[in-house]
C-alpha positions as CSV (number, residue, x, y, z in Angstrom):
1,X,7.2,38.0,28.2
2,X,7.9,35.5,25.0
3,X,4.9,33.9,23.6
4,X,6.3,31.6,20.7
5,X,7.6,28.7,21.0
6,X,10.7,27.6,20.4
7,X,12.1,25.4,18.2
8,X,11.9,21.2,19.8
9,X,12.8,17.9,17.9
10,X,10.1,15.3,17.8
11,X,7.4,15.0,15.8
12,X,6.8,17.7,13.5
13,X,3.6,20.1,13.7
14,X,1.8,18.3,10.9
15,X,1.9,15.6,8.8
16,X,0.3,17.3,5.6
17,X,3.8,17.7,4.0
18,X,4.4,18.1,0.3
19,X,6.7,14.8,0.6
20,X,3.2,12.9,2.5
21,X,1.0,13.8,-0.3
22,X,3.4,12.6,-2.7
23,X,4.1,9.9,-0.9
24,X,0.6,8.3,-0.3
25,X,-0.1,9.2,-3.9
26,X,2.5,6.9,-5.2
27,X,1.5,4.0,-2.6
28,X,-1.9,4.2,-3.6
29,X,-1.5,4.2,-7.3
30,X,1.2,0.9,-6.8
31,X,-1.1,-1.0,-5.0
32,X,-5.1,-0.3,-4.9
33,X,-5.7,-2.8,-2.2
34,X,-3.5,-0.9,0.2
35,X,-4.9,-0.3,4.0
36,X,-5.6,2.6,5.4
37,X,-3.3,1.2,8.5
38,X,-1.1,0.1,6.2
39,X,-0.6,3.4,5.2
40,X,-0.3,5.3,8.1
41,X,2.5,3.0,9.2
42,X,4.3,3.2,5.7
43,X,4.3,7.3,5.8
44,X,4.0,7.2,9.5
45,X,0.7,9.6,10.4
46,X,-2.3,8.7,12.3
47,X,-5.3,8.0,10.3
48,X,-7.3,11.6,10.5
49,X,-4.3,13.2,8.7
50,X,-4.4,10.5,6.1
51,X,-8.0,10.3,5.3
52,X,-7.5,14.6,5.0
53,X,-4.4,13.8,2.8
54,X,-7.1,10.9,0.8
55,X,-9.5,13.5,0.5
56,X,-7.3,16.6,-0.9
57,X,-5.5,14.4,-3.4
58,X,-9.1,12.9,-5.1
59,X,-8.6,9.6,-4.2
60,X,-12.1,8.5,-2.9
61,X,-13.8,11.0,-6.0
62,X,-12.4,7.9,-8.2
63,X,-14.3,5.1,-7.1
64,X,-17.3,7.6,-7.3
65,X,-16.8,8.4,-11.0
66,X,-16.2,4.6,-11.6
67,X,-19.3,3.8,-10.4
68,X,-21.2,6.8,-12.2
69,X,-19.2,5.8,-15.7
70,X,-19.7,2.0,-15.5
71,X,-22.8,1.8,-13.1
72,X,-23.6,-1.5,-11.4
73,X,-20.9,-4.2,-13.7
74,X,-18.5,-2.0,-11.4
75,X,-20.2,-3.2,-8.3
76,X,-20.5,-6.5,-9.6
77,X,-16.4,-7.1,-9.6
78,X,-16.4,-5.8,-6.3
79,X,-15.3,-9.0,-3.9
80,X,-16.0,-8.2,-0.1
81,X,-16.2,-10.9,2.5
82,X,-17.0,-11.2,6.3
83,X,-16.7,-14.7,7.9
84,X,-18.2,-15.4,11.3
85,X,-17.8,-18.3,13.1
86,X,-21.1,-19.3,15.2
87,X,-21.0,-21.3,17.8
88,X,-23.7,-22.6,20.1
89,X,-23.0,-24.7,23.3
């Protein structure tokens, strides 16, 4: 009896390639206001194995040491916004 699979075309095993890493690292370091969905479809991988591939390659840790270096004047030119639209009948 043969345990091990053999070889099938499709998606491959993983998506924490050499050429992924490298890949996301480049697109993230072009554009800093790049999605995380944005990603996934550029490098085409679901979102677990990018945030893994995000944490490996440091990215988050540099927000973090931003914020430890320049403190809250980091936080300050930090623009978010959330618009709801209320509407009462």
């Amino acid at each position: 009896m043969n345990v091990v699979d053999k070889p099938r075309s499709g998606r491959p095993a993983t998506a924490m390639t050499e050429c992924n890493k490298d890949r996301i690292d480049v697109l993230v370091r072009e554009d800093h206001r790049i999605t995380i969905s944005e990603l996934c479809d550029a490098v085409s991988i679901g979102k677990p194995d990018l945030i893994a591939i995000i944490m490996e390659l440091g990215l988050e840790s540099e927000l973090l040491d931003r914020y430890a270096n320049e403190g809250d004047i980091f936080l300050s030119r930090i623009i978010i916004g959330d618009e709801t639209w209320v509407h009462h009948y």
